[in-house]
MARGU-859940 format. One record per residue: residue in one letter; y, x negated, z of N, C-alpha, C in turn. Coordinates in pm, whole numbers. Atoms other than C-alpha are relative to their C-alpha. Layout:
REM residues N
- A_Y_X_Z_Y_X_Z_Y_X_Z
...
//
This chain:
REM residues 306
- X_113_-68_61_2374_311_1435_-88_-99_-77
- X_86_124_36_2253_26_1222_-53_-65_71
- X_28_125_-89_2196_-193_1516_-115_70_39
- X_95_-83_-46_1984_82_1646_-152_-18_-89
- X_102_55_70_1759_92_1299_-37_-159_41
- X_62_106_-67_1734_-243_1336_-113_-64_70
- X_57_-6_-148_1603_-271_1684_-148_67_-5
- X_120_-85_-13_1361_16_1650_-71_-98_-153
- X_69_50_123_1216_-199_1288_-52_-123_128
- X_92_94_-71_1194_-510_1517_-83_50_81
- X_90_-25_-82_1021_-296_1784_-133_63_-57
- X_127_-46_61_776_-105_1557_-71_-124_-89
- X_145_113_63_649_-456_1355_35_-78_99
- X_24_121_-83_694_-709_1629_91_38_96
- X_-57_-28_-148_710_-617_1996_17_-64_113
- X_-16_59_-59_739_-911_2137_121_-127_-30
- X_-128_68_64_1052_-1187_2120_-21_-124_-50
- X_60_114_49_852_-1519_2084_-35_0_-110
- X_71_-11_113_728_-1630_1782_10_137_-37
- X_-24_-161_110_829_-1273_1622_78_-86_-98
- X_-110_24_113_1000_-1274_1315_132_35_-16
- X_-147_-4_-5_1338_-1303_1260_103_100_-53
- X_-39_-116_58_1423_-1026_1027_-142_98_-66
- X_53_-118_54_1292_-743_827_26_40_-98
- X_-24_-92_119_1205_-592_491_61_113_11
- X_-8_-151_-25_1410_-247_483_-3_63_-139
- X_-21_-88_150_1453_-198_95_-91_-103_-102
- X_57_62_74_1170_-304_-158_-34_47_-81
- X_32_-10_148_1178_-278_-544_-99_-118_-15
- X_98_84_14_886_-413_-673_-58_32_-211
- X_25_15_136_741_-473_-1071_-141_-47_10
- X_128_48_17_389_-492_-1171_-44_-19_-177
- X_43_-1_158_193_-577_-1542_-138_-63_75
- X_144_19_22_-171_-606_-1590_-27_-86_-152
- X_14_108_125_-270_-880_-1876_-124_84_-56
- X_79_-107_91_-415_-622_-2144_-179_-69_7
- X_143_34_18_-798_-565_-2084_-114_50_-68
- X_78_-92_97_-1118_-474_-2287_-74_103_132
- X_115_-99_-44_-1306_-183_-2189_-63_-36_-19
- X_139_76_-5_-1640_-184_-2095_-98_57_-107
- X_78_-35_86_-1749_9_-2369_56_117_-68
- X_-61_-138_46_-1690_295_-2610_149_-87_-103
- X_-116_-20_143_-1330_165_-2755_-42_-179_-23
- X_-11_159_56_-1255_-193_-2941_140_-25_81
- X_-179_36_-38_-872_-184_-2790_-30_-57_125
- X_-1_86_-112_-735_-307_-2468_91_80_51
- X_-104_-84_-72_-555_-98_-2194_105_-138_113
- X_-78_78_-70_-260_-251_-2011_88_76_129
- X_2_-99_-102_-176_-170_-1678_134_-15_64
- X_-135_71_-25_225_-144_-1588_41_129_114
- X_-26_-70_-151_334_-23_-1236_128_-67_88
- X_-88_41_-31_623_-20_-986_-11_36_134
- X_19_-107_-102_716_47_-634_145_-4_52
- X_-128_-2_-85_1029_154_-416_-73_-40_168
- X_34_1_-103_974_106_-44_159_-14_75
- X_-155_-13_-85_1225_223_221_-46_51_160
- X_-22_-67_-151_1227_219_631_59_11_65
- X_-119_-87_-100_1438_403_875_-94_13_147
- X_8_-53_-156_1350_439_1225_86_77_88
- X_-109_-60_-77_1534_674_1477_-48_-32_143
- X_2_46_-131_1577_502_1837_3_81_79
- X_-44_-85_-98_1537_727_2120_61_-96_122
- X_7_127_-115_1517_434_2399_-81_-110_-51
- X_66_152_-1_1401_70_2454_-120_-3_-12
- X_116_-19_-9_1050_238_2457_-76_46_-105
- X_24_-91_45_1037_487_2254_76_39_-162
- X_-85_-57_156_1089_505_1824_-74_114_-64
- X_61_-100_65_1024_781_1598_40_-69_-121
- X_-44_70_109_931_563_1289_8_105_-155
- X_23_-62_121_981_682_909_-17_-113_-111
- X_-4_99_127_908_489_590_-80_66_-128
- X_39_-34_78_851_579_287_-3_-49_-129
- X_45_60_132_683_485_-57_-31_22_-164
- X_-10_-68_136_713_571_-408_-23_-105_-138
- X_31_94_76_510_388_-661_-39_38_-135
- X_37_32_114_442_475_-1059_-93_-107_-75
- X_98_45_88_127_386_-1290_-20_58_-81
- X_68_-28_167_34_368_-1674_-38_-62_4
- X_52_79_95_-161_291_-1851_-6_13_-128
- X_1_4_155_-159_216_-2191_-119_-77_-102
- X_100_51_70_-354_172_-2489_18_51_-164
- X_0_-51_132_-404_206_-2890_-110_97_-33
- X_119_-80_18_-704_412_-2866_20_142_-35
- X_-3_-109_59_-771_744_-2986_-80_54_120
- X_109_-68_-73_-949_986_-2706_-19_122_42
- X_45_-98_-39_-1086_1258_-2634_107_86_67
- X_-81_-83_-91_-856_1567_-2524_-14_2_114
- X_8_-27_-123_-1028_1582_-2244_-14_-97_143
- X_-2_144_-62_-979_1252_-2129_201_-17_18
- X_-143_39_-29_-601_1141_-1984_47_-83_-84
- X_-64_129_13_-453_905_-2197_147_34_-92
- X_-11_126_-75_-205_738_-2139_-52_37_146
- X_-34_-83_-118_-253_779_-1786_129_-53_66
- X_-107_37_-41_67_819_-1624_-1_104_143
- X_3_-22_-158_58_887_-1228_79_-4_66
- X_-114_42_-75_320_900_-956_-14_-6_144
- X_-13_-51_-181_278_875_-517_83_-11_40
- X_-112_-8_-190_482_927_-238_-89_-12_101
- X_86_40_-168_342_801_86_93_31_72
- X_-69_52_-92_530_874_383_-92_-15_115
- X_85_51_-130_444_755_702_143_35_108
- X_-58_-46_-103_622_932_1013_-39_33_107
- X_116_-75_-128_508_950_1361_95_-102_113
- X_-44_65_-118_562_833_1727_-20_-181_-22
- X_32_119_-39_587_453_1851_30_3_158
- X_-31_34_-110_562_407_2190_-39_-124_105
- X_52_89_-75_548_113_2412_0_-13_138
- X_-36_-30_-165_463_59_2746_20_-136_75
- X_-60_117_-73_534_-200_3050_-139_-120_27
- X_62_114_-44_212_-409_3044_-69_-70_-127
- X_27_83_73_215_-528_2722_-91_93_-113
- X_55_-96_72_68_-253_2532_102_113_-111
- X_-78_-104_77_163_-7_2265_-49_93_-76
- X_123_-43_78_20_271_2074_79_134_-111
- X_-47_-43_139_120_452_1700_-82_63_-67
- X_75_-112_31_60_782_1625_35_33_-125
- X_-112_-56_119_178_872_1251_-87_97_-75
- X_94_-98_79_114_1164_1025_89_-86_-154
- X_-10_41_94_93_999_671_-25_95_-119
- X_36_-68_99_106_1260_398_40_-52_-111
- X_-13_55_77_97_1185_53_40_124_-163
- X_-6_-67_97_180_1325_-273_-60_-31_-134
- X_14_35_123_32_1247_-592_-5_64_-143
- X_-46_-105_104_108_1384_-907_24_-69_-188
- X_-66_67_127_139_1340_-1300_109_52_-35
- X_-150_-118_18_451_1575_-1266_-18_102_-122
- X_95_-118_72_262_1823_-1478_-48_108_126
- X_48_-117_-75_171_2182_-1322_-14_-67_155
- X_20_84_-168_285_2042_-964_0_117_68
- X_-9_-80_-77_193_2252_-698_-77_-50_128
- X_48_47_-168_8_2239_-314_-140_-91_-26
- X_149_118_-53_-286_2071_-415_50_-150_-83
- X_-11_135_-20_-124_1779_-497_45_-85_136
- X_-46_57_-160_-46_1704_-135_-141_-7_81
- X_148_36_-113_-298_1525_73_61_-49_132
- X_-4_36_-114_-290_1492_439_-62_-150_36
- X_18_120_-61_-333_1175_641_56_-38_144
- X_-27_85_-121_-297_977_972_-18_-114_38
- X_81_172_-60_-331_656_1110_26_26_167
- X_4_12_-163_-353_602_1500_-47_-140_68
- X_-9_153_-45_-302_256_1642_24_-53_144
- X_-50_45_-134_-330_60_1956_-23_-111_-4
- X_-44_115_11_-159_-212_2009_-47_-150_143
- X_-59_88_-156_-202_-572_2253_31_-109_-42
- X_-27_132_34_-14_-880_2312_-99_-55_46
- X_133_24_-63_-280_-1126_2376_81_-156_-10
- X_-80_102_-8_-18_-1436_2352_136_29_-55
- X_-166_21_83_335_-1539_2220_7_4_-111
- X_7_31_166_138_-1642_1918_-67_113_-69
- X_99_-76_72_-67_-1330_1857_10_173_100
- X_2_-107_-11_-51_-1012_1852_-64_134_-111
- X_84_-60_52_-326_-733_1736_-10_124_40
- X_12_-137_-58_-362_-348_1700_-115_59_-67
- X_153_-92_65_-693_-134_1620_40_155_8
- X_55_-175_-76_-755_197_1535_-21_45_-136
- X_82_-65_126_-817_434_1207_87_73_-103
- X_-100_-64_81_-636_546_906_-108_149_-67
- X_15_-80_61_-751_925_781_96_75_-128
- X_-39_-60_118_-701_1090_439_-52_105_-80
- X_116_-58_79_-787_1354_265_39_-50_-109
- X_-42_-15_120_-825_1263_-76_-11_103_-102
- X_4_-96_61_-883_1485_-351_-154_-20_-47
- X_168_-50_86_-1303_1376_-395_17_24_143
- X_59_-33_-190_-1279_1423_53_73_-107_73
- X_-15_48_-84_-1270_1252_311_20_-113_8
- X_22_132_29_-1211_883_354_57_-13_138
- X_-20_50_-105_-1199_685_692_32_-116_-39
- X_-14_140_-38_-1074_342_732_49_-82_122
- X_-24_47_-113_-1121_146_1036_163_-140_-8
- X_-142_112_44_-766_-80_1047_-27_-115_151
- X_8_119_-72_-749_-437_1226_142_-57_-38
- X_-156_65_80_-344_-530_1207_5_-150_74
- X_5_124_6_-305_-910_1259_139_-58_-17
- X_-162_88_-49_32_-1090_1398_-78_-156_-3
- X_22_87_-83_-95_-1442_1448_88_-131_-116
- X_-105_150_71_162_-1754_1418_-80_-62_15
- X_107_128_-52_-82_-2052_1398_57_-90_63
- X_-99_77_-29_204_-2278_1390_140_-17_-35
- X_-130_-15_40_582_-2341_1332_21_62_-129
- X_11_-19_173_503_-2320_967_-81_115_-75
- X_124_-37_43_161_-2154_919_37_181_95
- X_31_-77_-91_114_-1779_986_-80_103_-72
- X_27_-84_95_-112_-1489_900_25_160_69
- X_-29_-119_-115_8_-1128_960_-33_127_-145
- X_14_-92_29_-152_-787_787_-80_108_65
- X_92_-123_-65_-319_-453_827_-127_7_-101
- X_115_39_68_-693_-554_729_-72_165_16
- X_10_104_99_-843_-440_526_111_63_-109
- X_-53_-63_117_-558_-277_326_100_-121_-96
- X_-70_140_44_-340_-607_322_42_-116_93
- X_-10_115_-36_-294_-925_429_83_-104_-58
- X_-97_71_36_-29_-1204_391_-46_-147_82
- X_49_144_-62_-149_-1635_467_151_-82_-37
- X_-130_43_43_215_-1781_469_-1_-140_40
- X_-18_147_-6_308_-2149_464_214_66_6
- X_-139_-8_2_725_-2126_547_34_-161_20
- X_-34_102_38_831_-2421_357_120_-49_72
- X_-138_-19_-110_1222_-2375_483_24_120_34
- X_-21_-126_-28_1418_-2126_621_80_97_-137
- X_-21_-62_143_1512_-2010_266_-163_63_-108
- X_142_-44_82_1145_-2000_100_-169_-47_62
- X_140_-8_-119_795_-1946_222_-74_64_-166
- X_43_-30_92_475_-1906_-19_-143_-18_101
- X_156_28_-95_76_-1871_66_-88_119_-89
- X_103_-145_65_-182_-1576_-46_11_91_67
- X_-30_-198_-34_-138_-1189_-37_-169_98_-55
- X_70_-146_12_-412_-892_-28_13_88_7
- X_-81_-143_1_-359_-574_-108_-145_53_-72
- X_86_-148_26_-613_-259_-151_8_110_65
- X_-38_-155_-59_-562_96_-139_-92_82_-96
- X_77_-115_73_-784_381_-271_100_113_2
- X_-110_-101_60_-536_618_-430_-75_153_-92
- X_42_-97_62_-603_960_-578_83_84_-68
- X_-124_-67_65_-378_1158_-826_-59_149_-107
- X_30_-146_11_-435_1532_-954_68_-23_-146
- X_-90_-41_123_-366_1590_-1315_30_149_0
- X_-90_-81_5_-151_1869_-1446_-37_62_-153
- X_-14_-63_148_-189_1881_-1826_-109_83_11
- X_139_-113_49_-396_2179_-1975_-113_-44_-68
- X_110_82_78_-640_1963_-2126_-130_-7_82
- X_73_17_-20_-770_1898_-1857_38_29_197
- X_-44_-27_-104_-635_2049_-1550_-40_1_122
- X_63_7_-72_-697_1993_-1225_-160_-135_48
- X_64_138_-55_-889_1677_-1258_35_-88_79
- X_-92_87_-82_-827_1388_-1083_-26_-141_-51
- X_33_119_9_-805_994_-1111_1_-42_145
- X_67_141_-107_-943_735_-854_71_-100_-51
- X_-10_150_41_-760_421_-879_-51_-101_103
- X_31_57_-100_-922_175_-686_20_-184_-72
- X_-39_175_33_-801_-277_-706_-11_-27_146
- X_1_92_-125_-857_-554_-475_102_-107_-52
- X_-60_86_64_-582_-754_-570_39_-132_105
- X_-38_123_-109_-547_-1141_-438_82_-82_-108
- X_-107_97_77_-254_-1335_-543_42_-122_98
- X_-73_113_-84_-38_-1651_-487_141_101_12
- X_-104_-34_29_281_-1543_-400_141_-124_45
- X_-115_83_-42_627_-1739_-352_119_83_0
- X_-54_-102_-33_902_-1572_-184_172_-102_28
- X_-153_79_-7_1323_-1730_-206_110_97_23
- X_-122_-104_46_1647_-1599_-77_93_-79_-118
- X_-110_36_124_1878_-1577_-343_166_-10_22
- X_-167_73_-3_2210_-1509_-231_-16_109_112
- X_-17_-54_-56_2281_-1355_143_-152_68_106
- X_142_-58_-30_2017_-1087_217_-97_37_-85
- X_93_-38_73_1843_-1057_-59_-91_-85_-70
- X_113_109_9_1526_-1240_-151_-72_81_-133
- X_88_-38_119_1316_-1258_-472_-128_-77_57
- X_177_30_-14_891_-1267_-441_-38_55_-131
- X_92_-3_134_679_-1377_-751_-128_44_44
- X_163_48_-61_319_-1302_-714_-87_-21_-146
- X_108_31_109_44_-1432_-977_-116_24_91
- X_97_-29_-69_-335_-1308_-915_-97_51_-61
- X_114_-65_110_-649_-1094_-1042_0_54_80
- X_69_-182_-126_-732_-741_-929_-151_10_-65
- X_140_31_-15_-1082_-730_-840_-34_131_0
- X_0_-140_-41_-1267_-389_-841_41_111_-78
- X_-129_-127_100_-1005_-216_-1090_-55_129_-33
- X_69_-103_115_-1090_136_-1199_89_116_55
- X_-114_-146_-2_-874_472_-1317_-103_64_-17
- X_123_-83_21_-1200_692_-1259_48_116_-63
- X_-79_-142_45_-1097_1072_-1425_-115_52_50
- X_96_-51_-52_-1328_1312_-1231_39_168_-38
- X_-23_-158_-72_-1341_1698_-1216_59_58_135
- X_-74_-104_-90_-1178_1926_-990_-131_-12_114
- X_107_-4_-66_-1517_1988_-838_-70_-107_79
- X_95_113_-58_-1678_1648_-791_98_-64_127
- X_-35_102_-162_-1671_1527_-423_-81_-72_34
- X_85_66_-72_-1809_1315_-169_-6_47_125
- X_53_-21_-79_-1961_1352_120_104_-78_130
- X_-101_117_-62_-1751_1063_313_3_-87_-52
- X_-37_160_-4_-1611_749_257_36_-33_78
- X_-26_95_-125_-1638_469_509_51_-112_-79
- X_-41_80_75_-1393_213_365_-55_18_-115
- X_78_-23_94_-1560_106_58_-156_59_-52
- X_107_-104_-7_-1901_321_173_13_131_-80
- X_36_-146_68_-1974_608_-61_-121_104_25
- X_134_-82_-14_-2205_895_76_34_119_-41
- X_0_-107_41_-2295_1154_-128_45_15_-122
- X_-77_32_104_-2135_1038_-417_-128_28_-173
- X_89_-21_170_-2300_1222_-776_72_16_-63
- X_-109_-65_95_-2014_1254_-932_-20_-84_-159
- X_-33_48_133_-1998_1182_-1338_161_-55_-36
- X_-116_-44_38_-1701_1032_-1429_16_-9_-182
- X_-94_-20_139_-1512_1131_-1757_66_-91_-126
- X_-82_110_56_-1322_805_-1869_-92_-109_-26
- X_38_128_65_-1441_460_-1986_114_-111_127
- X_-78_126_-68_-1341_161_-1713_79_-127_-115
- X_-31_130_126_-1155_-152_-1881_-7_-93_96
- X_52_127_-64_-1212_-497_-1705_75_-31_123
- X_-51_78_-125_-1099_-685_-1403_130_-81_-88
- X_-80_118_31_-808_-917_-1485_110_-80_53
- X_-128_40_-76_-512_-1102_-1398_121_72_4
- X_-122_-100_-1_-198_-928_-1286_133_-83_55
- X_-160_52_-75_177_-1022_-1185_83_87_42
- X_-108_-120_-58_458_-892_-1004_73_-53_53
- X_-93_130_-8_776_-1003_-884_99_185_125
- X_-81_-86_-140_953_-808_-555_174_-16_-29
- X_-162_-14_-14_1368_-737_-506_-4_-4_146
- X_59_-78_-158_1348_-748_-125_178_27_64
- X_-130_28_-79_1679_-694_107_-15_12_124
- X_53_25_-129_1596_-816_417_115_-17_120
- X_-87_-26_-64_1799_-773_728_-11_-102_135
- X_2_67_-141_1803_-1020_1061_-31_122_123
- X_-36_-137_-106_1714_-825_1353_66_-59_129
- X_-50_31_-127_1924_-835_1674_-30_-23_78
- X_55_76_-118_1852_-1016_1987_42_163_105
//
């Protein structure tokens, strides 16, 4: 049964045997801190931004062709601050998601492959939880080898969030340059530029952005919502420690940052990636700055079977 997960992990991120990678993340604790920042106006204090994540994937093998992937994500955000504010304002804010991601993988015989998943999400301050904290989603992917060294899939991630709609066109990116050198993400949500020093530690630059949306609960102010939106680019350096388990530092600045607090009411029209149409919305809260952030991974990474 393990061998099986496995198998179906190497076949859903790398479907080919060359230049693939050798193992696989299946279990990832992760730690975040934000280096306390000023607002842009309104208080004198400084909010500090402290976050975490779990990450866990399972696949179930039908055949050599054919996986039915699962993975799922569970990440916590506060923020904190000395400020005094407004009832009708969140603070602290304290947020929680679940992502899962479950759907077909199927590959076929000429080098092709294509990944259907329904991605629903949950977000919540665990206050007055009920159905409208659940947002729908999908992604839909097609895959080609186009060498030994490269391998690329297109297609579109949908969401509802809680201001609408949001599209994002996805571009996923396998490419080994060389023995050492490689870059492999799903643009534009994240991206990884690796240098693999030995076969123990590997370091290079990471991207990561996600537009997140979370439903409050308290009576204050019920039924609002926050926007978090970061572009975060770091260094990261990544070591096993003992066996299968590997520690990743990352140092960096999140670009973009903002815990918007909106009304129940205020939507948009669409969002195309970072495109906003239709967008009148007021928001509620006070932004606090861009700054530097850190974070440091638990990973337990597994070899996959020949």
């Amino acid at each position: 049964m393990v061998k099986k997960i496995l198998t179906g992990l190497a076949f859903f991120t790398f479907s080919f045997p060359v230049f693939a990678q050798e193992s696989i993340d299946i279990i990832t604790f992760s730690g975040r801190y934000g280096v306390p920042q000023s607002y842009e106006n309104t208080y004198a204090g400084k909010a500090t931004e402290i976050g975490g994540m779990i990450n866990v994937k399972i696949p179930l093998v039908f055949n050599k062709s054919t996986i039915w992937y699962n993975e799922i994500l569970y990440s916590p955000i506060t923020i904190l601050n000395d400020e005094t504010m407004s009832g009708e304002i969140a603070n602290p804010i304290e947020v929680h998601g679940f992502i899962l991601q479950t759907g077909l993988v199927k590959k076929f015989n000429n080098g092709t492959a294509i990944q259907i998943l329904l991605v629903p999400r949950f977000m919540t301050d665990f206050i007055d939880v009920n159905s409208k904290n659940l947002q729908w989603g999908s992604i839909a992917l097609f895959e080609k080898r186009y060498s030994n060294k490269l391998l690329m899939r297109f297609g579109l991630l949908y969401n509802q969030e809680l201001f609408g709609t949001i599209l994002t066109p996805l571009v996923y990116l396998d490419w080994q340059i060389s023995s050492r050198w490689s870059i492999v993400g799903l643009l534009p949500i994240a991206a990884k530029v690796k240098y693999q020093a030995n076969k123990n530690l590997s370091l290079g630059l990471s991207h990561f952005g996600l537009t997140t949306t979370y439903r409050l609960g308290n009576i204050a102010y019920r039924n609002d919502y926050i926007e978090r939106n970061s572009i975060d680019l770091s260094f990261f350096v990544r070591q096993r420690i003992i066996g299968h388990i590997h520690f990743e530092g990352r140092l960096g600045y999140a670009l973009g940052r903002s815990y918007k607090q909106y009304t129940e009411d205020q939507k948009l029209n669409l969002r195309l990636i970072i495109l906003s149409f239709g967008d009148d919305r007021i928001q509620k809260n006070v932004s606090f700055n861009n700054g530097p952030i850190a974070s440091f991974r638990l990973i337990y990474n597994i070899p996959i079977p020949e």
